[in-house]
C-alpha positions in Angstrom: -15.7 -3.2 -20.1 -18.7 -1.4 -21.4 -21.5 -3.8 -20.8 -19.6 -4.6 -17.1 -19.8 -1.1 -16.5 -23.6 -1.0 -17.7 -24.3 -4.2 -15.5 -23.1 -2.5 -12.2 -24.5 0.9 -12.7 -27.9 -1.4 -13.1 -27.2 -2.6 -9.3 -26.1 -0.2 -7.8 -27.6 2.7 -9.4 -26.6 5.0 -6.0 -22.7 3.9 -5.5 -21.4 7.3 -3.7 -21.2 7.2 -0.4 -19.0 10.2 0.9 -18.3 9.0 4.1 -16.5 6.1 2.7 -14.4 6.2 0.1 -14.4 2.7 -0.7 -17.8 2.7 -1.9 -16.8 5.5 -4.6 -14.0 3.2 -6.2 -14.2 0.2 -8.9 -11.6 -2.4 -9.0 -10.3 -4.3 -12.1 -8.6 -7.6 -10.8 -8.1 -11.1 -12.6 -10.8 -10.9 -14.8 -13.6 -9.2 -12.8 -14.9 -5.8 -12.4 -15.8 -5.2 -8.3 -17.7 -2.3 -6.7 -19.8 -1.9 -3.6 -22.6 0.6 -1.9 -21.8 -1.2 1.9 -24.6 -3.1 2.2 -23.8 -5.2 -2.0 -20.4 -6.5 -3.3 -20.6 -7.3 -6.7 -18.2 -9.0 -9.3 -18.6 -8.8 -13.1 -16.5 -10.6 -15.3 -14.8 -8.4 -17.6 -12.3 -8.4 -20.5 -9.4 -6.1 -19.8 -5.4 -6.6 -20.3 -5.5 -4.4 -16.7 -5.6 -4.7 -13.0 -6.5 -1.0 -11.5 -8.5 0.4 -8.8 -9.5 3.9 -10.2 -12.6 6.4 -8.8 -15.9 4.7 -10.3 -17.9 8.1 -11.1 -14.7 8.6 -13.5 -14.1 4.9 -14.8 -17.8 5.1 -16.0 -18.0 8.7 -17.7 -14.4 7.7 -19.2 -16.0 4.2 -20.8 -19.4 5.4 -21.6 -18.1 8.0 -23.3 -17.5 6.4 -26.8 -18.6 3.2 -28.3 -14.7 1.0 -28.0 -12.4 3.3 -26.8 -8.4 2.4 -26.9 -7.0 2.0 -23.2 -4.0 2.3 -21.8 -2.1 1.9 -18.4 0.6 4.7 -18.0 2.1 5.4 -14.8 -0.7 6.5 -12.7 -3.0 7.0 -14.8 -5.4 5.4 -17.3 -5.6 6.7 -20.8 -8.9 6.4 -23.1 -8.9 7.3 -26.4 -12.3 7.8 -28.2 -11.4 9.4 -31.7 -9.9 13.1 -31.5 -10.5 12.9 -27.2 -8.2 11.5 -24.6 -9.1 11.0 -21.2 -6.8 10.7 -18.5 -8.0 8.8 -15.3 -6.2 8.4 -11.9 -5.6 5.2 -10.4 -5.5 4.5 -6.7 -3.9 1.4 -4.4 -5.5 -1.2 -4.4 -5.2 -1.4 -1.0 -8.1 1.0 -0.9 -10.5 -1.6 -2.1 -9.9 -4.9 -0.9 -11.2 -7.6 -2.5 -13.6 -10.1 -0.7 -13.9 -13.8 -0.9 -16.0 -15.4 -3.8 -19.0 -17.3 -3.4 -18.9 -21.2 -1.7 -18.6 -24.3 -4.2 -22.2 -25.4 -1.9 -24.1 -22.7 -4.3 -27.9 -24.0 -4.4 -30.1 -23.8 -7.2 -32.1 -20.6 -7.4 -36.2 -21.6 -7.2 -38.2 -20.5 -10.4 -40.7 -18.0 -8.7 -39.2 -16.8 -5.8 -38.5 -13.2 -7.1 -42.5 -13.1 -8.3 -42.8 -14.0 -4.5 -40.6 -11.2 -3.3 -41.9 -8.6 -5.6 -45.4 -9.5 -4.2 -44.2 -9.0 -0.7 -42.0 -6.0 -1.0 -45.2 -3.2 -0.4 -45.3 -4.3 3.1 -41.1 -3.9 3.8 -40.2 -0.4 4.8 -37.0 1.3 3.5 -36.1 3.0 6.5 -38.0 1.6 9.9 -36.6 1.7 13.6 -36.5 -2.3 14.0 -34.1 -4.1 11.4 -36.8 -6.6 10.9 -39.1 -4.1 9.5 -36.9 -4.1 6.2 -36.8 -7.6 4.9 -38.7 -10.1 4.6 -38.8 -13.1 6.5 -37.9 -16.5 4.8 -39.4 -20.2 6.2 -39.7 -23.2 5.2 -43.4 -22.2 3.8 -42.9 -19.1 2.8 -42.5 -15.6 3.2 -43.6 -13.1 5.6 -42.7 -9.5 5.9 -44.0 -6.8 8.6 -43.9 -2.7 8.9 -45.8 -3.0 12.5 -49.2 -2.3 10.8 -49.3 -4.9 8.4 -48.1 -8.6 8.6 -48.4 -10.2 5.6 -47.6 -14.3 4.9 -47.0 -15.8 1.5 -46.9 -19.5 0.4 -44.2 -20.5 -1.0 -43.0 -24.0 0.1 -39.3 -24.9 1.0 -37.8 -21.0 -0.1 -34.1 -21.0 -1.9 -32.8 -18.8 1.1 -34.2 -18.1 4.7 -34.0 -15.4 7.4 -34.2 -12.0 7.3 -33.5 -11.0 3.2 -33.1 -7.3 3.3 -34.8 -5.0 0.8 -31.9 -4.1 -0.7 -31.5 -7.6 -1.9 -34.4 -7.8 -3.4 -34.3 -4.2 -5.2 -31.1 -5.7 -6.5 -32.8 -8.9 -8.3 -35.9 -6.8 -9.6 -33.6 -4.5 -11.0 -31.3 -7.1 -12.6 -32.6 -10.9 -13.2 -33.1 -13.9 -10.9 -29.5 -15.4 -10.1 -29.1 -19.1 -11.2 -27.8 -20.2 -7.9 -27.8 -18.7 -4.4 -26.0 -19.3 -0.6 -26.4 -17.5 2.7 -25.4 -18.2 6.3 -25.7 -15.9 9.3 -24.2 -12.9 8.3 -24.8 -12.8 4.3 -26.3 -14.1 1.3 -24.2 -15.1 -2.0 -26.5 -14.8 -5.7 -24.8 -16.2 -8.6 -25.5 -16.0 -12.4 -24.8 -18.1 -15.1 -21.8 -15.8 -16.4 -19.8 -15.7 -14.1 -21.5 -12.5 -12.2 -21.8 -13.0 -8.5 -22.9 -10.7 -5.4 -22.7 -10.6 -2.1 -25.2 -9.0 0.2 -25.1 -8.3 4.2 -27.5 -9.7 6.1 -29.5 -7.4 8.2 -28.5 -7.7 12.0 -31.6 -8.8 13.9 -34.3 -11.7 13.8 -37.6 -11.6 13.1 -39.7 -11.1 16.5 -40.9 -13.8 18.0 -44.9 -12.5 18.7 -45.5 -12.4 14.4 -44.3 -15.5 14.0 -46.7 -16.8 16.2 -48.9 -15.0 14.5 -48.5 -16.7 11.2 -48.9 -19.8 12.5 -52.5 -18.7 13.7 -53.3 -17.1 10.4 -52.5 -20.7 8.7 -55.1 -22.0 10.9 -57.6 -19.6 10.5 -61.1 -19.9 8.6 -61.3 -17.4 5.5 -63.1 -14.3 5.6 -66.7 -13.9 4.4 -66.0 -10.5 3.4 -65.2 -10.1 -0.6 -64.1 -6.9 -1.8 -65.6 -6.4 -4.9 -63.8 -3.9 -7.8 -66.6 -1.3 -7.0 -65.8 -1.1 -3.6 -62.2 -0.8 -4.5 -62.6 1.7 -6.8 -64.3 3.6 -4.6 -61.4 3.8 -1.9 -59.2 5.0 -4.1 -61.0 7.6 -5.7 -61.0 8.8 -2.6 -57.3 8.7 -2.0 -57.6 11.9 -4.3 -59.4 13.9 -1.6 -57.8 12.2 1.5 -55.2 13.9 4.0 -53.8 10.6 6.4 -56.8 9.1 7.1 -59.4 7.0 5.7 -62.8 6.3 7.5 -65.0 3.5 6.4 -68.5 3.0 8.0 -71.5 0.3 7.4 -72.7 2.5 4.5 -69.6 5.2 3.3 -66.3 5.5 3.0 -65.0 9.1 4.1 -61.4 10.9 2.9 -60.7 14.1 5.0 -57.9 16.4 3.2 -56.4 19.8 4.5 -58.9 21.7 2.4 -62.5 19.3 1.3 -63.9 16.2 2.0 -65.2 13.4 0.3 -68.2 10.7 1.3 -68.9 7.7 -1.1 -72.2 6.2 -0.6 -71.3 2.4 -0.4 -71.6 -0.8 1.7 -69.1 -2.5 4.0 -69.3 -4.9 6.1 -68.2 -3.2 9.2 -70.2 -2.7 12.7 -69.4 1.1 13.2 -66.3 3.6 12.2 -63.2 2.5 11.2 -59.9 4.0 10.7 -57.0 3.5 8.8 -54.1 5.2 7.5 -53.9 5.0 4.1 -50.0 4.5 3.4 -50.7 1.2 4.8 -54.2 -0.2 3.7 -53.2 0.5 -0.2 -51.0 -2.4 -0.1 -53.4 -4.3 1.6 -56.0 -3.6 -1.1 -53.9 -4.0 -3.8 -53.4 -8.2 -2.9 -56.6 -9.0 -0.5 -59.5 -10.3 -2.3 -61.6 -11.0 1.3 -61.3 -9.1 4.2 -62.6 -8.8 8.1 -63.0 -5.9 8.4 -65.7 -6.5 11.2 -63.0 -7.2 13.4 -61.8 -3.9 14.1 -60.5 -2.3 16.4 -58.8 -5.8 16.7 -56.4 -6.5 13.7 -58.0 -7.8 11.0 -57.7 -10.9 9.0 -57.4 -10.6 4.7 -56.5 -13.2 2.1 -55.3 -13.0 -1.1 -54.0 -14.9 -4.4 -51.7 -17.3 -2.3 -51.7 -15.1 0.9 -52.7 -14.2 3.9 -52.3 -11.0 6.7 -53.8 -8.9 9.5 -53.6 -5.6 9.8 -54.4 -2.8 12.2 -56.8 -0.2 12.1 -56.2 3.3 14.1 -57.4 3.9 17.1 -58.0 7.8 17.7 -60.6 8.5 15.8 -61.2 10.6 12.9 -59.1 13.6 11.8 -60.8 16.7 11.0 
């Protein structure tokens, strides 16, 4: 019970949710431990001669307390003993947490590299945007492609185990625990599956990616590369900067500028840019961390980069410089 417990405090390391008390329960039933945050179901196998549905936050301090505590069910409540210490548990109805329906027997096989592929494309999903599609990335028969309205970013990766929308919380979920062996989705969720016996569901997020970016990616694909490399001097001159900048950066022909609340900083070096640019930081980080050429001449127009496998645009600001 131990390592089950381990396993699901591993994915989902925030299970309380006060507005639903489902989400603060752990059930025991036929050989599986289940839990949920909402958005991920998961089911651990688990040895124990017990069916229960007790509060999680107390199930785990009560196992994690000693190495092989002795259980037992009385009445309502469940007993562990750890050496001079009892601890006495309540259990709820299982009506409180009903169970949901395992994976399919159509499971596919799980694609060596796709997690690399979604931990390289996770910098450009945000947690908490106003469009859905903003928080997952995008799955096609090529690859993936993820957008926060700034940046679009596309990734090869030919014929992808799973398509659609994956939200981030998926992904967060793998990185944290391992690639699943096989995998399934439809319309409304997606079904990962280990070689144990573990398996989780996941929601879908309600919405489609937007029609206008995937248009998009199928200009990128056609597009020449940039001339532009960004050599590791250059790149370590932005972000020194990022020590002095406030939520701008400026890059000219010869300088790169960061304005904070208090002092300022100018770097004497060369980029291949027509005048001033601007660009908010939060977003052209990311960018820098995976682009190896970049038109940056292109601004105010979003610009075209490439990187190890990639490709994206992204889009500079507008107003000027803050001061």
């Amino acid at each position: 019970m131990r390592e089950a417990i381990q396993r699901i405090k591993r994915v989902l390391p925030d299970k309380e949710n006060p507005l639903a008390p489902m989400y603060e329960l752990i059930r025991v039933s036929d050989g599986y431990m289940h839990a949920t945050d909402g958005n991920l179901f998961i089911a651990v196998p688990v040895s124990s001669p017990f069916n229960f549905t007790a509060p999680g936050k107390d199930l785990v301090r009560a196992v994690l307390f000693g190495d092989n505590p002795e259980i037992e069910l009385t009445g309502e409540f469940l007993i562990f003993k750890q050496g001079r210490s009892r601890i006495k548990i309540p259990i709820v109805s299982d009506e409180k947490f009903p169970l949901l329906e395992p994976p399919p027997e159509n499971m596919r096989p799980w694609t060596e590299g796709f997690l690399q592929a979604l931990r390289k494309i996770r910098p450009f999903i945000s947690n908490n945007a106003q469009h859905y599609w903003a928080m997952g990335a995008y799955a096609h028969e090529k690859g993936l492609a993820a957008t926060n309205n700034v940046v679009l970013v596309d990734m090869d990766f030919d014929n992808p185990p799973l398509s659609g929308l994956l939200p981030f919380w998926l992904i967060d979920t793998i990185e944290r625990d391992s690639p699943p062996d096989t995998c399934f989705d439809d319309a409304t969720k997606v079904y990962l599956k280990w070689k144990d016996g573990t398996w989780l569901r996941s929601l879908r997020l309600v919405d489609e990616f937007p029609a206008q970016p995937i248009a998009m990616l199928v200009q990128m694909r056609a597009r020449q590369d940039p001339e532009w490399e960004i050599s590791d001097e250059w790149r370590q001159a932005y972000k020194k900067s990022l020590e002095f900048a406030g939520n701008e950066i400026v890059v000219t022909p010869d300088a790169i500028i960061a304005v904070g609340p208090a002092s300022e900083i100018t770097t004497k070096i060369e980029s291949r840019c027509d005048g001033e640019t601007f660009w908010d930081p939060r977003y052209l980080g990311p960018l820098l961390d995976v682009a190896t050429h970049w038109d940056i001449s292109e601004y105010p127009k979003p610009t075209y980069f490439i990187g190890d496998g990639l490709r994206g645009i992204c889009v500079g600001r507008i107003r000027g410089r803050n001061t």
